[in-house]
Kinemage of the C-alpha trace (Angstrom):
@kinemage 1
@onewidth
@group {chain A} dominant
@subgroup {mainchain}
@vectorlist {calphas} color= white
{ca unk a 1} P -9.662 -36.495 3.046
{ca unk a 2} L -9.461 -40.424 1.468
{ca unk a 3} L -6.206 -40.416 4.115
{ca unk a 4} L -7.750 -38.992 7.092
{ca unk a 5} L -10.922 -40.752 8.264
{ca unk a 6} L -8.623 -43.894 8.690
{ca unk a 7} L -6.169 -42.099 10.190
{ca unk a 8} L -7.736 -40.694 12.834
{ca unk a 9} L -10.347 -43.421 13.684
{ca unk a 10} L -6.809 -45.663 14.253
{ca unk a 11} L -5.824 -42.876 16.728
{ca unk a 12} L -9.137 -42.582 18.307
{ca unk a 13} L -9.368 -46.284 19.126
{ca unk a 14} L -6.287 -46.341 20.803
{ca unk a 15} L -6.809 -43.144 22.915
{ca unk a 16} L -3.712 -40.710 21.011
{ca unk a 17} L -6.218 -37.911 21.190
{ca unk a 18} L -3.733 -35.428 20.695
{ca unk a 19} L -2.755 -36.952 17.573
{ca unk a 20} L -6.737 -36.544 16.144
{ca unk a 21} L -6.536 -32.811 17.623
{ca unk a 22} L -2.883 -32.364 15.260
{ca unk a 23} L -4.333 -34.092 12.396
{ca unk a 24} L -7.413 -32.703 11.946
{ca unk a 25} L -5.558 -29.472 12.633
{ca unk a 26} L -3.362 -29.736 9.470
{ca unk a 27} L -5.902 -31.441 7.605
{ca unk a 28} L -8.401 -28.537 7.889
{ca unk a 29} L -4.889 -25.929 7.697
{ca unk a 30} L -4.307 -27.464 3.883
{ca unk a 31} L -7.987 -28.218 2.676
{ca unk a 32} L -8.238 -23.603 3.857
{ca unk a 33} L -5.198 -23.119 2.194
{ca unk a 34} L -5.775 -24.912 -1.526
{ca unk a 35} L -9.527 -24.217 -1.447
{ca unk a 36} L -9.054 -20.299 -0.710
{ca unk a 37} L -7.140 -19.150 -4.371
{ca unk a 38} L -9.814 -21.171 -6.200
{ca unk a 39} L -12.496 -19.831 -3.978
{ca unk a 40} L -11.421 -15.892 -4.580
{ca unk a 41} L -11.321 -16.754 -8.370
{ca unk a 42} L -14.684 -18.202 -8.476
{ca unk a 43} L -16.041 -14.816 -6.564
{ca unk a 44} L -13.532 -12.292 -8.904
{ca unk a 45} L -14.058 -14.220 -12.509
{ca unk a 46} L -17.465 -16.042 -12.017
{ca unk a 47} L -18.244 -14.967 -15.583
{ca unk a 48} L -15.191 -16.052 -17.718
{ca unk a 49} L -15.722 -19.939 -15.253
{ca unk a 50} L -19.178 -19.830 -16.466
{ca unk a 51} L -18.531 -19.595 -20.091
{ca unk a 52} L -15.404 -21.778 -19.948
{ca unk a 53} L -17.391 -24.091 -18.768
{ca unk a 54} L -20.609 -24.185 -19.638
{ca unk a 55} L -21.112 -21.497 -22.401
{ca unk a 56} L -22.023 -17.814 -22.544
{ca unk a 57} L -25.757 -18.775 -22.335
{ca unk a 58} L -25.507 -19.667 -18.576
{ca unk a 59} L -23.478 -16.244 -17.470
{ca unk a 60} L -27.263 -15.665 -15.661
{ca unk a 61} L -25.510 -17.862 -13.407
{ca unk a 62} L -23.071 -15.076 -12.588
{ca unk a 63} L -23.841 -14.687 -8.788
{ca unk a 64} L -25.467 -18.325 -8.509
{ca unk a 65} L -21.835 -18.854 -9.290
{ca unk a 66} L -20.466 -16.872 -5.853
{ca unk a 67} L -23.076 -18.385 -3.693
{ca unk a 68} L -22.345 -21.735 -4.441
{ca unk a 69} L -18.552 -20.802 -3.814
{ca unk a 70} L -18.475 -18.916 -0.679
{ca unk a 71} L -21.209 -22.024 0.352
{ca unk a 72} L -18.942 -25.102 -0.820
{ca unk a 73} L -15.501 -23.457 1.082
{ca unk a 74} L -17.727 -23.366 4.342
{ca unk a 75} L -18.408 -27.105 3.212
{ca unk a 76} L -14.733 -28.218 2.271
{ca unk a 77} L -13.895 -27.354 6.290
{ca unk a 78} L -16.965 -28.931 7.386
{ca unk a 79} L -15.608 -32.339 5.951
{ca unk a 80} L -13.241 -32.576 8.908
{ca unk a 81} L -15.657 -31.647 11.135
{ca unk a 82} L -18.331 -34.440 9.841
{ca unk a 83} L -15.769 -37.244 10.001
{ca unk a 84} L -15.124 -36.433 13.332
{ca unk a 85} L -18.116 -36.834 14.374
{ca unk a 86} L -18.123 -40.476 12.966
{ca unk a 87} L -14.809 -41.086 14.402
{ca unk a 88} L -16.755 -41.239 17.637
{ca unk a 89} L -19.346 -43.306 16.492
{ca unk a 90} L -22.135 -40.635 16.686
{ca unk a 91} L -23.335 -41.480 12.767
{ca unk a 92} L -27.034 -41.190 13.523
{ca unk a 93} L -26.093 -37.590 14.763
{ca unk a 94} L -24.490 -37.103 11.870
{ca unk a 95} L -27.980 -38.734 9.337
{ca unk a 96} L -30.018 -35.932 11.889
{ca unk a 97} L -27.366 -33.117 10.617
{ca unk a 98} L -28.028 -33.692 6.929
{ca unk a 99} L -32.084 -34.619 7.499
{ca unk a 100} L -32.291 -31.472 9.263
{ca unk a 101} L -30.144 -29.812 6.520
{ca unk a 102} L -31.972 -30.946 3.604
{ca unk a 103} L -35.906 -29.960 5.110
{ca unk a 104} L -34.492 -26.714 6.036
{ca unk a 105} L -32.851 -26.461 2.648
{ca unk a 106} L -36.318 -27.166 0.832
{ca unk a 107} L -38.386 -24.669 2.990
{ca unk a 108} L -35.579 -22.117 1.863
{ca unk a 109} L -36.259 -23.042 -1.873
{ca unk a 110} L -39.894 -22.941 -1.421
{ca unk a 111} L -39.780 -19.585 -0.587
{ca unk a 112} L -36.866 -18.139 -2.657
{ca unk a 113} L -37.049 -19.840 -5.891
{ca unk a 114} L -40.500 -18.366 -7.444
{ca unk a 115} L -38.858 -14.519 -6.343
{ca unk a 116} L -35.277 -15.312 -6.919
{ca unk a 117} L -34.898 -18.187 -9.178
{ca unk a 118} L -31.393 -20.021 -9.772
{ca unk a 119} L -29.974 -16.847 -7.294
{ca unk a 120} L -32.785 -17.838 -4.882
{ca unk a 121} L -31.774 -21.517 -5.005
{ca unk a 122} L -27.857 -20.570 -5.038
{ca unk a 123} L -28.607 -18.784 -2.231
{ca unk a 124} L -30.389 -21.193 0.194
{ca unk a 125} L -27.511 -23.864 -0.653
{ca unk a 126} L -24.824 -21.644 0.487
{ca unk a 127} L -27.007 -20.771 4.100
{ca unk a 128} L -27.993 -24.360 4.512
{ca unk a 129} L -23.597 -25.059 4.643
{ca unk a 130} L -23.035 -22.384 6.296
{ca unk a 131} L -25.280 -23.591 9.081
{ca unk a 132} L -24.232 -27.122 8.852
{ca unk a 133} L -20.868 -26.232 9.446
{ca unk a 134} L -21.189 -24.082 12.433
{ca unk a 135} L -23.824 -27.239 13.642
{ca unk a 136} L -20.682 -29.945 13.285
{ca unk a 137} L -17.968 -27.301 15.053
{ca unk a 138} L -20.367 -27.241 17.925
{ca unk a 139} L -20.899 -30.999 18.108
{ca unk a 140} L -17.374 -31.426 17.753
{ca unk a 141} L -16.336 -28.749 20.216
{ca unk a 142} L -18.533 -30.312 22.640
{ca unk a 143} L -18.067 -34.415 22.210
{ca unk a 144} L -14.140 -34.324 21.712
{ca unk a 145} L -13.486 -29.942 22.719
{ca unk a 146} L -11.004 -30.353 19.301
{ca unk a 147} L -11.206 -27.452 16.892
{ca unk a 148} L -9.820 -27.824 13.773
{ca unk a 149} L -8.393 -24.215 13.100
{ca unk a 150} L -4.754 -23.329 13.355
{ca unk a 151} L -3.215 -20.181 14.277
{ca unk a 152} L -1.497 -20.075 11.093
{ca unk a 153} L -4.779 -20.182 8.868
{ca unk a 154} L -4.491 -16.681 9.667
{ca unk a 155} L -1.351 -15.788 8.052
{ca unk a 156} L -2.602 -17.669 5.315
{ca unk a 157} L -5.871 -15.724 5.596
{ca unk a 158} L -3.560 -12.396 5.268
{ca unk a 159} L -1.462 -13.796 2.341
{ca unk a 160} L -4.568 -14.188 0.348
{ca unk a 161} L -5.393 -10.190 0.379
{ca unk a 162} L -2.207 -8.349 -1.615
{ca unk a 163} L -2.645 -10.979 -4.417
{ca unk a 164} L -6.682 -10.595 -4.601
{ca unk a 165} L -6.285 -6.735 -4.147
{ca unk a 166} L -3.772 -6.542 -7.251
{ca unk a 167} L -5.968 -8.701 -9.070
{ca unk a 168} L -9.060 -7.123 -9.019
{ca unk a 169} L -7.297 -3.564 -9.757
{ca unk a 170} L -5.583 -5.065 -12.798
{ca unk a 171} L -8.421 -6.743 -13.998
{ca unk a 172} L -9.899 -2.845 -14.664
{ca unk a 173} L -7.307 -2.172 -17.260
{ca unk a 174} L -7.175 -5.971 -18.975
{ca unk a 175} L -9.199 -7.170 -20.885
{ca unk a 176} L -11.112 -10.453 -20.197
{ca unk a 177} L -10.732 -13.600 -22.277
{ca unk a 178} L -9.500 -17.022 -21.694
{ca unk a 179} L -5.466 -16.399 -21.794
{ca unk a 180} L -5.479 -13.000 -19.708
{ca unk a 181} L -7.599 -14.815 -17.163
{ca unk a 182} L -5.570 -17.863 -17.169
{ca unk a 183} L -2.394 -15.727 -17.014
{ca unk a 184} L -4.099 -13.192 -13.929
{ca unk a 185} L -4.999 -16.420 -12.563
{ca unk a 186} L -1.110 -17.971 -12.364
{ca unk a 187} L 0.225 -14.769 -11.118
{ca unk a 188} L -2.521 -14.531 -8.439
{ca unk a 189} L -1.645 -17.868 -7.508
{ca unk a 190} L 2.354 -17.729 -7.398
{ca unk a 191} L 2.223 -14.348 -5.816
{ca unk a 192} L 0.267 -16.174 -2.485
{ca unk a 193} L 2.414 -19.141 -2.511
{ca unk a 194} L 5.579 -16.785 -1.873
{ca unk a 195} L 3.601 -14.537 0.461
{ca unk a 196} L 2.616 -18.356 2.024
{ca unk a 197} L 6.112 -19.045 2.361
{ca unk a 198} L 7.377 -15.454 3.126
{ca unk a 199} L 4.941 -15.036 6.218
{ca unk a 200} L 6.259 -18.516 7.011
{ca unk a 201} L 2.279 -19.943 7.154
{ca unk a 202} L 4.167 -23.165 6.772
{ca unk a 203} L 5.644 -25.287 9.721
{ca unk a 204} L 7.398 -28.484 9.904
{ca unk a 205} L 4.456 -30.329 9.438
{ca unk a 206} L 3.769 -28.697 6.494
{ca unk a 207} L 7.124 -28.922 5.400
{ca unk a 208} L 7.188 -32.589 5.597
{ca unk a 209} L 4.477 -33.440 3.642
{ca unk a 210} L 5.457 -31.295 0.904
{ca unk a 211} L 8.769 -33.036 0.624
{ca unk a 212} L 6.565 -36.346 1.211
{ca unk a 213} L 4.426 -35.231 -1.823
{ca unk a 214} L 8.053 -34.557 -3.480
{ca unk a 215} L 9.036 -37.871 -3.564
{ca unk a 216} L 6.077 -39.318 -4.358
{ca unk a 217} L 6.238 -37.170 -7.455
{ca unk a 218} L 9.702 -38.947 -8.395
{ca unk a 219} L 8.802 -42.237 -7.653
{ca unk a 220} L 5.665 -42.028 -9.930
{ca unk a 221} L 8.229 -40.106 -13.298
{ca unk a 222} L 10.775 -43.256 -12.498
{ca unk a 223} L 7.868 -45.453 -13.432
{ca unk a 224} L 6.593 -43.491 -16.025
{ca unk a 225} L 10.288 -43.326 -17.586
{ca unk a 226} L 10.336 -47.027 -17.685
């Protein structure tokens, strides 16, 4: 996200829109794809997070926990979304969004805290993004008509499910502590990586930053060998 804003507003200004439409494409294809393991771990293990984290005195915060997850991946795609809208100079549309946001956020804690509590607040976050994103997709849809959702987000979408399937049916006959959820956690992550590379979610795009990344990686251990 610290590359694309720049990136796009350069393409913008000189009228490439099909460039924006491919970048924010891939950019919103990546932020799904690293955000969704983390986001399924957050809803399966809330608990062991919690107490990692934080301590066992805070494991109230159990389903605060999933709110606040399935809220902040809504929010992660909305980033492209919001940037886009700057990108064509609409940024007092964009102060409106989050004024609009936060009032309708406080009514919703107004009336759900005192019955619900921390779940009540958890709660009201996660609508409040939820609505905000579907809010800048619209705007977006109808200043520029670029969505930023590729067909392949679905394959990626279906890679997720065997892994998070054999997860939660292990998870029944382990039990949980720091190292077996740290160990569930890599195999629930390597086991979607090869299902994202065996339902070939990846395309050449994809495939070039990676190898991108790849050398960035060596340049930065040849410096940190000398």
């Amino acid at each position: 996200m610290r590359i694309f804003p720049p990136l796009v507003t350069k393409e913008f200004s000189r009228k490439n829109l099909d460039i924006v439409k491919r970048l924010s494409k891939q950019t919103g294809k990546w932020i799904f794809m690293i955000n969704l393991p983390i986001f399924l771990l957050m809803i399966i293990f809330p608990g062991t997070i919690i107490n990692l984290l934080f301590g066992s005195e805070y494991l109230a915060a159990e389903n605060s926990l999933r709110f606040l997850a399935v809220g902040f991946i809504f929010f992660s795609m909305s980033m492209v979304l919001e940037n886009l809208i700057l990108m064509i100079g609409k940024s007092k549309l964009t102060l409106i969004n989050m004024l609009l946001a936060s009032i309708l956020n406080l009514f919703l804690n107004i009336i759900l805290v005192p019955k619900y509590g921390i779940n009540g607040a958890a709660f009201s976050t996660m609508l409040v993004y939820i609505i905000l994103s579907i809010v800048f997709l619209l705007q977006v849809k109808h200043y520029t008509s670029i969505v930023p959702l590729k067909r392949n987000m679905f394959k990626i979408f279906l890679s997720i499910i065997p892994p998070t399937i054999l997860l939660v049916y292990i998870r029944r006959f382990i039990p949980i502590n720091l190292w077996t959820v740290i160990l569930q956690a890599i195999f629930f992550i390597l086991f979607y990586l090869f299902l994202i590379f065996i339902t070939k979610s990846l395309d050449k795009n994809d495939i070039m930053i990676l190898k991108a990344i790849k050398e960035k990686c060596k340049l930065i251990l040849v410096r940190f060998k000398k």
